[in-house]
C-alpha positions in Angstrom: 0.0 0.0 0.0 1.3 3.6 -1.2 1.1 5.8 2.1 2.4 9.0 -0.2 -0.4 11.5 -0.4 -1.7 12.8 -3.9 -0.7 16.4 -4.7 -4.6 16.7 -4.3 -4.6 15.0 -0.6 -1.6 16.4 0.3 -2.8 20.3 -0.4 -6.1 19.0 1.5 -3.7 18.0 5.0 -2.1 21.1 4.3 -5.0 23.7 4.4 -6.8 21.2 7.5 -3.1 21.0 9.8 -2.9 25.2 8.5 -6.3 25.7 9.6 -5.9 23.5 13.0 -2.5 25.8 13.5 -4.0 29.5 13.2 -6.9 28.7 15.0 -5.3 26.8 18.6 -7.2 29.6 21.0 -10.3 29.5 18.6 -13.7 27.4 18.8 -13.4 25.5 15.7 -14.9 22.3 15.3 -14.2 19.2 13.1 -16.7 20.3 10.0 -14.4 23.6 10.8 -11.5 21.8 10.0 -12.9 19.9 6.3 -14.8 23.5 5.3 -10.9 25.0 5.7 -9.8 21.8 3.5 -12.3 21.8 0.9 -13.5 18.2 1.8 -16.1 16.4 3.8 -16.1 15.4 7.5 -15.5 12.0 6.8 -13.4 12.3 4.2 -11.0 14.4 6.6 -11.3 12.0 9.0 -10.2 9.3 6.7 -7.2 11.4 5.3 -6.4 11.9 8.7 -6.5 8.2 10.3 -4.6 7.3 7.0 -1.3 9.8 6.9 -1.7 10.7 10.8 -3.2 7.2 12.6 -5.3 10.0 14.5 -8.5 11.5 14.3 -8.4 15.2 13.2 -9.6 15.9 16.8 -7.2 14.1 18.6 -4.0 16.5 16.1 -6.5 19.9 17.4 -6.0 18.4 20.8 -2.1 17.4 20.4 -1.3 20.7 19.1 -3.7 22.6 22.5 -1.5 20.8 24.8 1.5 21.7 23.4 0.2 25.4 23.0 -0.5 25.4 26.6 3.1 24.0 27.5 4.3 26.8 25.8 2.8 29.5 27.1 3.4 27.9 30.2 7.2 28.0 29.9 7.0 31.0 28.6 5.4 31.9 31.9 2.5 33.3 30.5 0.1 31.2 32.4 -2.2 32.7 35.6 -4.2 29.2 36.3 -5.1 25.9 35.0 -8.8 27.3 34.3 -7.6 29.6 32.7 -5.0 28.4 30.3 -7.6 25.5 30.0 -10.5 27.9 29.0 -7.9 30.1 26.5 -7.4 26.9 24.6 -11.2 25.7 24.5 -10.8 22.7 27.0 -14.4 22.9 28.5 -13.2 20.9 31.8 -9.9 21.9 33.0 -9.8 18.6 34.7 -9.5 16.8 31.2 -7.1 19.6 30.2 -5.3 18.8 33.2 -5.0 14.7 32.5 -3.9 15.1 29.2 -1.3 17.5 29.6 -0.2 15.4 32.6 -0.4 12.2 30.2 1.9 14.1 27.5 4.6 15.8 29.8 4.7 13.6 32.8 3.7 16.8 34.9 0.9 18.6 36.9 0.3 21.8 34.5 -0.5 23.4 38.0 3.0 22.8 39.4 4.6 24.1 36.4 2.6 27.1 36.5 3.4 27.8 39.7 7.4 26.7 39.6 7.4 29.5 36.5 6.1 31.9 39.0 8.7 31.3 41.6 11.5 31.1 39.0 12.1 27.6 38.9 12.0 26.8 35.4 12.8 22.6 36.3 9.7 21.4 37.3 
């Protein structure tokens, strides 16, 4: 099986990972994402299981938690509620387990070691 993308599918993943990139602190939603690539829902979803092994979703939601540890080293975060709600996570709890789940910390106590200066939490 051939897993290189057609000029056509591969324009299509470009415009839907652009589209997913300027729009991290946006509510955008996944028939958001195909309008942006000129496609259906499903056939986004399909392009993106294909190249990616992922929902679209789950890349919107890969791409949040890294914004958020970002912005956290940067020391631009107040709160976990807050950095939660900035990046459309509707239960800062889930925002919370997944950034856990990705850096193997407590967004919380890296917030709050980037207050006090201590950037090795």
């Amino acid at each position: 099986m051939d897993l290189q993308p057609s000029q056509c599918t591969q324009r299509q993943l470009a415009l839907a990972e652009d589209f997913i990139r300027k729009n991290i602190c946006n509510a955008i939603s996944i028939s958001d994402i195909a309008d942006a690539a000129g496609i259906n829902v499903r056939a986004l979803q399909r392009l993106f299981r294909k190249y990616h092994g992922v929902a679209p979703i789950q890349i919107l939601l890969n791409r949040r938690i890294a914004a958020a540890h970002e912005i956290i080293g940067r020391g631009h975060a107040t709160s976990v509620r807050d950095l939660a709600a900035k990046l459309h996570f509707s239960n800062p709890g889930r925002f919370s387990k997944l950034y856990r789940r990705t850096y193997s910390a407590v967004p919380s106590e890296r917030i709050r070691a980037f207050r006090h200066g201590r950037r090795d939490s």
